[in-house]
N, C-alpha and C positions, 0 to 999 in steps of 0.2 A: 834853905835845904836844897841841895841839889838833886835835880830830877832828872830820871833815863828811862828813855822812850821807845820803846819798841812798837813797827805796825806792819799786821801780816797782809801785805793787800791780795786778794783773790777773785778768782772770779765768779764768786759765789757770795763774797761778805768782804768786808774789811773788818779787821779786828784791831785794837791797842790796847796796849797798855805801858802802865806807868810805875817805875818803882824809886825807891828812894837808896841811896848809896849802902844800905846792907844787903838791897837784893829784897826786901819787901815791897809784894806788888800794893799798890795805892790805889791805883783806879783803874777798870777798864771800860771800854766800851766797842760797841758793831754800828757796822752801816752798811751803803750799800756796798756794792762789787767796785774795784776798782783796774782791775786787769788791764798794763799797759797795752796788750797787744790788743787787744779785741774792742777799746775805748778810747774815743776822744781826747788828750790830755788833758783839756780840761774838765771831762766827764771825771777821770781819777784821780786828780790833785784833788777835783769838788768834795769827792767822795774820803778823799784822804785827810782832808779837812775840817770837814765837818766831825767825821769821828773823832780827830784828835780833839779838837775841841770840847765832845762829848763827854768824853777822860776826862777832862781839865776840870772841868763842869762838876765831875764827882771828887775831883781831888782838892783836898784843902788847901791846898801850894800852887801857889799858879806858875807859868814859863816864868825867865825860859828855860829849857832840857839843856844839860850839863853834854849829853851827847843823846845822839839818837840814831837805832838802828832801823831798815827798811826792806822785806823781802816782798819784792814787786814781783806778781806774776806775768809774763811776759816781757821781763824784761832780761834779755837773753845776751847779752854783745855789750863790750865798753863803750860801744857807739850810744845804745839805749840806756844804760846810764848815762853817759856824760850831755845828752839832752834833756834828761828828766832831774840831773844835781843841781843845776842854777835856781828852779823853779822850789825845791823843797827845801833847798840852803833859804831862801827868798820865805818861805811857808815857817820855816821852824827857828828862823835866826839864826841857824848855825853856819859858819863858814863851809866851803866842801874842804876837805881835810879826812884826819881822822876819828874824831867827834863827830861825824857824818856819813855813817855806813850804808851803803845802796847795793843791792845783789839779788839775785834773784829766791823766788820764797822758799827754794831746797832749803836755802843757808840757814837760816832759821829752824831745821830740823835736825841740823847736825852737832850742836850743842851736848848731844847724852855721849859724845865720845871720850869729854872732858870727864865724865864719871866713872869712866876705867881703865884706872891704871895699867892694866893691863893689855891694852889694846892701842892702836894711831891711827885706825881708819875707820869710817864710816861710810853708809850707804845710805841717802834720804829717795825714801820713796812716796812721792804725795799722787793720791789716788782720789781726786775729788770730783769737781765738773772736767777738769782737763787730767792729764797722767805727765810725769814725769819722774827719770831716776838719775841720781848724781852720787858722784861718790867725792869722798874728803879725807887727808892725810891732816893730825895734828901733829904741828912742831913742837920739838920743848920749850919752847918760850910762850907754849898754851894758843900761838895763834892755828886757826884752820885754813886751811887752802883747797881749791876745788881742784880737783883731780879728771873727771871725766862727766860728760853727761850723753843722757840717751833719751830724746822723745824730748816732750813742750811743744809738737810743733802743732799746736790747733785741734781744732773739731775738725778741719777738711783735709789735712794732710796725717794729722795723728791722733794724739788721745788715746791710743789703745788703751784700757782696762780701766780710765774714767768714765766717768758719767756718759760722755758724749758715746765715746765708742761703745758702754753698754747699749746704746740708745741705738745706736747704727748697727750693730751686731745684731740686735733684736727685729728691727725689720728687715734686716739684711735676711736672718734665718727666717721667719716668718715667712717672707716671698718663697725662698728655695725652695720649702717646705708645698707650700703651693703651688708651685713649678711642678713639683714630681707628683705631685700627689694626681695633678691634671694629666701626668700620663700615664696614671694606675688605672686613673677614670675611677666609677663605681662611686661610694660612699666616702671616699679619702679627703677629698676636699672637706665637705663636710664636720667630717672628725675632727680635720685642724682647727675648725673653729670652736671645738670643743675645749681647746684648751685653754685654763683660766688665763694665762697670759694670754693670750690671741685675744681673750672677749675685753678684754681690760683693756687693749691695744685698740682697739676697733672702737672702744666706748667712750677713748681719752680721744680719738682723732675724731669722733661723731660720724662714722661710718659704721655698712653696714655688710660690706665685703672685703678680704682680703688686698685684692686690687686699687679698691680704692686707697687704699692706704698710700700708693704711690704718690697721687694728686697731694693729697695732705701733707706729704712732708716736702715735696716742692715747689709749693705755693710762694709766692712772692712773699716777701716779710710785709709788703704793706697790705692795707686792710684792718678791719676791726675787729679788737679781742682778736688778734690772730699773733702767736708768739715768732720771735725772729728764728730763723729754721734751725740753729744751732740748739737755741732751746726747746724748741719740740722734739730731738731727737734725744737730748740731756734730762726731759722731765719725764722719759720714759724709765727710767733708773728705778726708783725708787719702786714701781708695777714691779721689776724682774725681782729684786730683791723679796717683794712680797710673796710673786705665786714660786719661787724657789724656796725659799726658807719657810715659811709658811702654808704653803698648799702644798709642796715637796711634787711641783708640778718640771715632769720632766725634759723640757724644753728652755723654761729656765734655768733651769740648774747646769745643764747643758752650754745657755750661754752663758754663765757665770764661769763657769771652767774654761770656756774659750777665752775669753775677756782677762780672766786671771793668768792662765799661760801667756797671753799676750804681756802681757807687765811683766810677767816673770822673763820671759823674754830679755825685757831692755835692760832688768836686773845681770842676767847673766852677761849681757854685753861687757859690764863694768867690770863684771868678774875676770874676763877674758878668758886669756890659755896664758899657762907657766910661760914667763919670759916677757908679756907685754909688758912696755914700758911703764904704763899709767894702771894696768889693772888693780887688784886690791883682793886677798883673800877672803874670804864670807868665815871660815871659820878664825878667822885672824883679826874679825870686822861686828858694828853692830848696826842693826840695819833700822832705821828709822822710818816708823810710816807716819804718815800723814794726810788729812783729807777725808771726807764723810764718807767716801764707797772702804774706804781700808780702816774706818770708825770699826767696821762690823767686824766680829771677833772671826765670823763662818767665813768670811771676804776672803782676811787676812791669812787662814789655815789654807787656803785653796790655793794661793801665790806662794807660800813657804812650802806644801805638798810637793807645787808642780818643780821650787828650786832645788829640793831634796833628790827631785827623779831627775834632775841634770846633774848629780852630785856635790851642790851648794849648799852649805849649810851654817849658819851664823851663830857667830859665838853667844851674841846678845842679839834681844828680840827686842824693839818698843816702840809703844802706838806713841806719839806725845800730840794729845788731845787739847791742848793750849800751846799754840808755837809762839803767838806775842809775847808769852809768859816768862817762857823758858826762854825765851830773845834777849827780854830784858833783863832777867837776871844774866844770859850771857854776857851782854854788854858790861854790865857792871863788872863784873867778875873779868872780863878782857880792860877794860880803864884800867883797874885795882895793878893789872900782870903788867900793864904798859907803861905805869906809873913805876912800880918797883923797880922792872930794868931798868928804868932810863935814871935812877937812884948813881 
């Protein structure tokens, strides 16, 4: 039986899976993060290996993969591919060629474009620990090509409207708020600490002022029980999501809309103005999200809101909650179209 492999590597999990030549998934499995940019390569091969394995482990058919596809997070440039294709040719038995697909993990989102006929472009937007948006033109002969990208560049340089940049946004506003409030004087200070984010912020860093919160997220990564600084700002995430949707506390909700206009942002970049070369119309397009922060249905209406008041609006909407999935039955389904032509 021949088997196709799809793996979404992230910086959050690594996921696989496995399906068999009609596009039935077989087996999947997670592990840890495997993110080229921000990890050792041999921290992400480990990580990319072990989970494929994991699959195998559930699947009745052992390798090897008839072909196998790979959206690596951080891996941004033909350069970062063509260092990291010897090593998983080497991992999976497959030659590099075309039975060994390497690109970054948009491409694995843009798969739902193939489900409407009525449309040739696409826009994937993954919103998870890091942000990123890409858009893709399909050719008749069913293959996809990247067209443009905007943002992937990190926790320190970007991220806007993932994880990270919620997490920076948050104390970013937190202080300003402090900032002013100290030149109202009076009871202002005070109040900001009233705020359920604020005490949730202050209770997650183990402090007990405002201020201090600076020290905390500047700490050296070393140290114990003390997370690398990228993820102290990224594990703030999931706090804003609570006291916003949940407590309807308005500071969060506040940075949520900043956060969101920020994505929507690098959305409209894609879109352009009538006449650029590589843009892509939104109403002519389906927009792909991706990612735990654009999981949330409230996320998601906050970034299509803010593309509507730029005048963008997409023909087709969809979250796709399993990209290894959808990977892999893409794969299949691009063999089956490569096989045909070449008839």
């Amino acid at each position: 039986m021949a088997l196709y492999l799809c793996v979404d590597c992230g910086g959050s999990k690594t996921s696989a899976a496995i399906c068999d030549a009609t596009g039935t998934i077989l087996a999947r499995a997670t592990g840890g993060p495997s993110n080229f940019a921000y990890l050792p390569p041999a921290q992400s091969l480990a990580a990319i290996d072990s989970t494929i394995n994991a699959a195998l482990l559930a699947c009745s058919c052992p390798a090897p993969f008839a072909a196998a596809s790979l959206g690596i997070s951080g891996v941004d440039s033909p350069a970062a591919i063509a260092s990291i294709t010897p090593a998983l040719s080497s991992l999976l038995a497959i030659p590099p060629g075309p039975n060994l697909h390497i690109a970054n993990d948009t491409h694995l989102l843009a798969s739902p474009v193939l489900t409407h006929p009525d449309i040739s472009h696409a826009v994937a937007v993954i919103a998870g620990t890091g942000a990123i948006a890409v858009s893709f033109r399909q050719h008749p002969d069913g293959s996809i090509e990247e067209l443009a990208r905007v943002g992937g560049w990190g926790w320190i340089l970007g991220d806007e409207g993932g994880g990270f940049g919620v997490g920076r946004e948050t104390v970013r506003q937190i202080l300003a708020q402090w900032d002013r409030a100290s030149v109202v004087g009076g009871k202002s200070q005070s109040q900001l600490v009233e705020s359920p984010l604020t005490r949730r912020v202050l209770e997650t860093f183990g402090v007990t002022s405002v201020p201090e919160i600076l020290r905390a997220v500047h700490l050296p990564d070393e140290g114990v029980d003390r997370l690398p600084r990228e993820k102290r700002l990224s594990s703030l995430a999931p706090l804003v999501f609570e006291a916003a949707f949940g407590d309807s506390d308005p500071l969060a909700l506040r940075i949520l809309r900043t956060c969101a206009g920020h994505l929507a942002e690098q959305v409209a970049v894609l879109l352009g103005v009538e006449g650029a070369q590589m843009a892509v119309k939104a109403q002519e397009s389906v927009v792909c999200f991706g990612g735990s922060l654009v999981a949330i249905e409230r996320y998601r209406a906050l970034v299509l809101d803010d593309l509507k008041q730029r005048g963008h609006v997409f023909r087709y909407v969809e979250f796709v909650d399993d990209p290894a999935a959808v990977g892999a039955k893409g794969l299949v389904a691009a063999v089956k179209l490569a096989a045909h032509d070449g008839k």
